[in-house]
Every structure is written in structure tokens, then in C-alpha cells.
Residue, then its C-alpha position, 0 to 999 in steps of 0.5 A: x500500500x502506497x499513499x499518492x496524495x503524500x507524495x503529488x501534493x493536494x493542489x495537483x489535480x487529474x486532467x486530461x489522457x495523454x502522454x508516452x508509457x513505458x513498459x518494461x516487458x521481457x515477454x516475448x509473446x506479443x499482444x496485438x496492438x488495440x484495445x484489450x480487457x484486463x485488470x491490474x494485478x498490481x501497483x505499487x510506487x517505486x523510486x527511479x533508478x537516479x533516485x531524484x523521482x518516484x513513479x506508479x509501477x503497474x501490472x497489468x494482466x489480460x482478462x485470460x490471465x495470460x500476459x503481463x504488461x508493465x507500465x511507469x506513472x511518474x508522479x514525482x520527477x524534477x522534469x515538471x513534463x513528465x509529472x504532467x502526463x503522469x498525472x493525466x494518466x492517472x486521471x484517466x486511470x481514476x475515471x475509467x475505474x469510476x473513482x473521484x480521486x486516487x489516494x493509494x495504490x491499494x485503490x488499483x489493485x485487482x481493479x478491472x480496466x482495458x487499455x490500448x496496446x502498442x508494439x514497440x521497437x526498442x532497436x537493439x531490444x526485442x519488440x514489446x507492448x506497450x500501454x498508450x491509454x488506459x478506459x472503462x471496460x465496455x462490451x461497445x469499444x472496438x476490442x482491436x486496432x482493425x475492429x476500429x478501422x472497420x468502424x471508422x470505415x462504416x461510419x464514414x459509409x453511414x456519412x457519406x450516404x447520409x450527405x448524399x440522401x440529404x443532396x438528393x431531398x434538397x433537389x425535390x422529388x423530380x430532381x429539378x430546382x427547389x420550388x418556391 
């Protein structure tokens, strides 16, 4: 169990998603990118590697129970920008769990919550996944990124022949000029 508000101050406020995470992943069994149910199987506060900051160490597992990513929320950093998206993150967090404020750790923990998976080329590493936004569970969401662009595909669809009906009703019945 970690206290948060200790350590981030009570004028700090959650705002909006953003921001670049990292996850730390040896496994090489990777996950397709996109949206996936899970829960946090745990989350506890660490201190970096410098010792100048503290960030949220997040495991995060699928709802198989069979993979495990990683992720790092900074929340104490002498780089004000890095403090910002961690803060957001963990507004987004907060949210998608339906929680006003997180104040502990403890709150996290076996909590269910989907995130969105990226692969990452790390160069000399192997690929791994990382998390790129963190939301409610919810049966409507696209599970993966082609689900989405499929989506999106329809719904241009839907638009375009939504614009076309509403040309032709604009035309009149007989496709002349609009009467007077």
C-alpha cells in the first residue's frame, strides 16, 4: 500500500489522457496492438533508478490471465513534463475505474480496466507492448486496432450516404430546382 496524495501534493489535480508509457516487458509473446480487457494485478510506487523521482509501477494482466504488461506513472520527477502526463494518466486511470480521486495504490489493485496496446521497437531490444491509454471496460469499444478501422470505415459509409440522401431531398422529388 502506497499513499499518492503524500507524495503529488493536494493542489495537483487529474486532467486530461495523454502522454508516452513505458513498459518494461521481457515477454516475448506479443499482444496485438488495440484495445484489450484486463485488470491490474498490481501497483505499487517505486523510486527511479537516479533516485531524484518516484513513479506508479503497474501490472497489468489480460482478462485470460495470460500476459503481463508493465507500465511507469511518474508522479514525482524534477522534469515538471513528465509529472504532467503522469498525472493525466492517472486521471484517466481514476475515471475509467469510476473513482473521484486516487489516494493509494491499494485503490488499483485487482481493479478491472482495458487499455490500448502498442508494439514497440526498442532497436537493439526485442519488440514489446506497450500501454498508450488506459478506459472503462465496455462490451461497445472496438476490442482491436482493425475492429476500429472497420468502424471508422462504416461510419464514414453511414456519412457519406447520409450527405448524399440529404443532396438528393434538397433537389425535390423530380430532381429539378427547389420550388418556391
Amino acid at each position: 500500500m502506497s499513499n499518492i496524495s503524500s507524495l503529488i501534493g493536494n493542489n495537483q489535480q487529474y486532467i486530461q489522457p495523454g502522454g508516452v508509457d513505458y513498459n518494461a516487458t521481457a515477454n516475448k509473446n506479443l499482444l496485438p496492438a488495440g484495445w484489450m480487457d484486463g485488470y491490474i494485478e498490481s501497483a505499487e510506487i517505486r523510486d527511479t533508478k537516479s533516485g531524484t523521482g518516484q513513479y506508479i509501477y503497474i501490472a497489468w494482466r489480460t482478462s485470460d490471465g495470460q500476459h503481463l504488461v508493465h507500465d511507469h506513472i511518474n508522479i514525482k520527477n524534477t522534469n515538471s513534463v513528465a509529472v504532467d502526463i503522469g498525472l493525466r494518466t492517472l486521471g484517466t486511470i481514476a475515471r475509467a475505474l469510476g473513482l473521484e480521486s486516487i489516494d493509494d495504490t491499494e485503490q488499483l489493485n485487482g481493479r478491472e480496466i482495458a487499455v490500448r496496446l502498442a508494439i514497440e521497437e526498442a532497436g537493439e531490444w526485442p519488440a514489446r507492448n506497450v500501454i498508450k491509454a488506459y478506459a472503462k471496460v465496455s462490451s461497445t469499444r472496438p476490442k482491436r486496432a482493425s475492429d476500429l478501422d472497420k468502424t471508422r470505415h462504416q461510419i464514414r459509409g453511414n456519412e457519406n450516404r447520409n450527405q448524399q440522401a440529404n443532396f438528393r431531398s434538397a433537389e425535390g422529388p423530380t430532381g429539378d430546382e427547389i420550388p418556391f
